[in-house]
C-alpha distance (Angstrom), angle and dihedral (degrees) to the residues before:
residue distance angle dihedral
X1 . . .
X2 3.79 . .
X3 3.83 108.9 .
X4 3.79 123.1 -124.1
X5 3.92 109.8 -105.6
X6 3.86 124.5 165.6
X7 3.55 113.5 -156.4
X8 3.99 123.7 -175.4
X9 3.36 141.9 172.8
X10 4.33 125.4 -133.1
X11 3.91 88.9 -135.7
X12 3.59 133.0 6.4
X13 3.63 85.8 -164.3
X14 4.15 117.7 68.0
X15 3.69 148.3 163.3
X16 3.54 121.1 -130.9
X17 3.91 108.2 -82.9
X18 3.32 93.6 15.4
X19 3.89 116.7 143.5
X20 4.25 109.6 -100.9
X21 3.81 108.2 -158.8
X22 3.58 116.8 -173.5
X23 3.67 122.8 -158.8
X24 4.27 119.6 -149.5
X25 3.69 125.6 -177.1
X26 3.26 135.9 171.5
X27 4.20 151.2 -163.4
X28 3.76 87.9 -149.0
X29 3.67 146.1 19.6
X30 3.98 114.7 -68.5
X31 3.66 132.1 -176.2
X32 3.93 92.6 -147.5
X33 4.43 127.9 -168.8
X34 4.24 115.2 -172.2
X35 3.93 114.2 -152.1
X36 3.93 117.7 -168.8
X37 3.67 103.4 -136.3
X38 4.17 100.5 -154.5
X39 3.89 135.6 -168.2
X40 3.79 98.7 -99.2
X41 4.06 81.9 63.5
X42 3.93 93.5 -112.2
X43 3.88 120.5 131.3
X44 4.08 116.3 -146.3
X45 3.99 117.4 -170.9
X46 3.71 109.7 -124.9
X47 3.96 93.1 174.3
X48 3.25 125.3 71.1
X49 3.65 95.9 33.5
X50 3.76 141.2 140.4
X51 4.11 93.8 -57.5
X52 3.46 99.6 32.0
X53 3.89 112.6 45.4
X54 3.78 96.9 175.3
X55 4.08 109.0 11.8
X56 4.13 97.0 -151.5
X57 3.55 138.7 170.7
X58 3.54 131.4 -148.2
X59 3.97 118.0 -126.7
X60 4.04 111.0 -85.5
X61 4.06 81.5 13.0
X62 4.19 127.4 126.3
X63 3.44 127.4 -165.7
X64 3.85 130.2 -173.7
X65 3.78 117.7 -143.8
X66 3.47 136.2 -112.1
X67 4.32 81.4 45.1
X68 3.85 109.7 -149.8
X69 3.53 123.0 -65.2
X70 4.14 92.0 22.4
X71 3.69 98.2 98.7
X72 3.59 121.1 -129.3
X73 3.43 149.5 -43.7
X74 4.30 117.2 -139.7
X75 3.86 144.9 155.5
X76 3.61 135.0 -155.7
X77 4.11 130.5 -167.5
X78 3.54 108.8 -98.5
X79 3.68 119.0 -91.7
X80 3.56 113.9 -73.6
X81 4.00 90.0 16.9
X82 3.96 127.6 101.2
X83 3.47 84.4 -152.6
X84 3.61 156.9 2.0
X85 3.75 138.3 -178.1
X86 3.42 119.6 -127.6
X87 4.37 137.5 161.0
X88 3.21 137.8 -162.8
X89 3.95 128.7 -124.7
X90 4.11 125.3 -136.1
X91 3.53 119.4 -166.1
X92 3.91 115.0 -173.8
X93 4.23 121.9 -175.1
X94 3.47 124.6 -176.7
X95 3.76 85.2 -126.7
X96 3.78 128.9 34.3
X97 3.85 110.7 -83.8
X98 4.00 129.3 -167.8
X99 3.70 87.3 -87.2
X100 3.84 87.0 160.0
X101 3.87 97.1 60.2
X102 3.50 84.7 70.7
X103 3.42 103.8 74.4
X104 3.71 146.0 -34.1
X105 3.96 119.6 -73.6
X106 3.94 121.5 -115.6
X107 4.07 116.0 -76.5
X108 3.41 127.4 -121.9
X109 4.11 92.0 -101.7
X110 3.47 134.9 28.6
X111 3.86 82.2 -101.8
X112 3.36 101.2 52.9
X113 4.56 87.6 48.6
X114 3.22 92.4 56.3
X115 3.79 90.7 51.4
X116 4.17 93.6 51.4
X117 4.15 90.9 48.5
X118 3.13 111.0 110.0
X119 3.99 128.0 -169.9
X120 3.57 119.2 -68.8
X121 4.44 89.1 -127.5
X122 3.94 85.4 54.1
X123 3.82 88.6 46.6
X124 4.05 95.0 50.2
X125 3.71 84.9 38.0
X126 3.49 88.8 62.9
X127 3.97 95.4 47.9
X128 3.35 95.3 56.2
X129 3.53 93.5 66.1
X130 3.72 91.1 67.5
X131 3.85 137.7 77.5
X132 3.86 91.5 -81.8
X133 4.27 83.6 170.9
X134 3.64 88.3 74.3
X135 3.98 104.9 32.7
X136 3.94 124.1 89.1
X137 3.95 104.0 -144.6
X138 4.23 110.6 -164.7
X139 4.19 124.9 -178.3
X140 3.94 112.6 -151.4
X141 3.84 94.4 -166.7
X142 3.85 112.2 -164.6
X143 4.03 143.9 169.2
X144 3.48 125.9 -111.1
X145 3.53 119.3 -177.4
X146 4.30 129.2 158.9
């Protein structure tokens, strides 16, 4: 049974560097993972990472990501573009899942990101490897432009 996650983004609409909070909630207690999904068509894993080894919530609980303290989450067109359309991708289990296999998390630079994407087919690839029957998969497209 797939659990029931909402997953929503503050703005749809951003500038580049522009802080992206995502809000999650909840009726029942998810073991959750966020991807960012860019332009060049390579997926980095943003949750779990370093500070947050298994990002859950609590049934009836919400949560809005980056937390306090964990700096910030932000996009930019890629270079020589005004602007590009990118999501991001939740996955939520019931009970924790190799979320990291998936992919590579987010570098320490916009340099080193790029570097850990990998493609988008690998990504998916990778997914369908898991229990999909009992994971809740949501796509928060949004705009970036400069």
């Amino acid at each position: 049974m797939r659990p029931g996650i909402r997953a929503s983004l503050e703005k749809k609409e951003l500038r580049a560097r522009e802080p992206i909070r995502i809000k999650l909630s909840s009726e029942e207690a998810v073991h959750a993972a966020v991807f960012g999904w860019g332009a060049d068509n390579r997926i980095i894993r943003l949750y779990p990472n370093r500070a947050v080894s298994d990002p859950t919530l609590e049934a009836g609980g919400s949560v809005i990501l980056p937390r306090a303290g964990e700096g910030h989450i932000w996009s930019a067109p890629m270079p020589g573009n005004a602007e590009d359309h990118e999501a991001f991708i939740v996955l939520a289990a019931g009970e924790r899942l190799a979320f990291e296999g998936l992919t590579r998390r987010a570098g320490d630079s916009v340099e080193k990101t790029i570097l850990a994407g990998v493609p988008a087919t690998s990504f998916f690839a990778a997914l369908a490897k898991l229990d999909t029957s009992r994971l809740a998969l949501t796509v928060l497209p949004y705009r970036v432009t400069r």
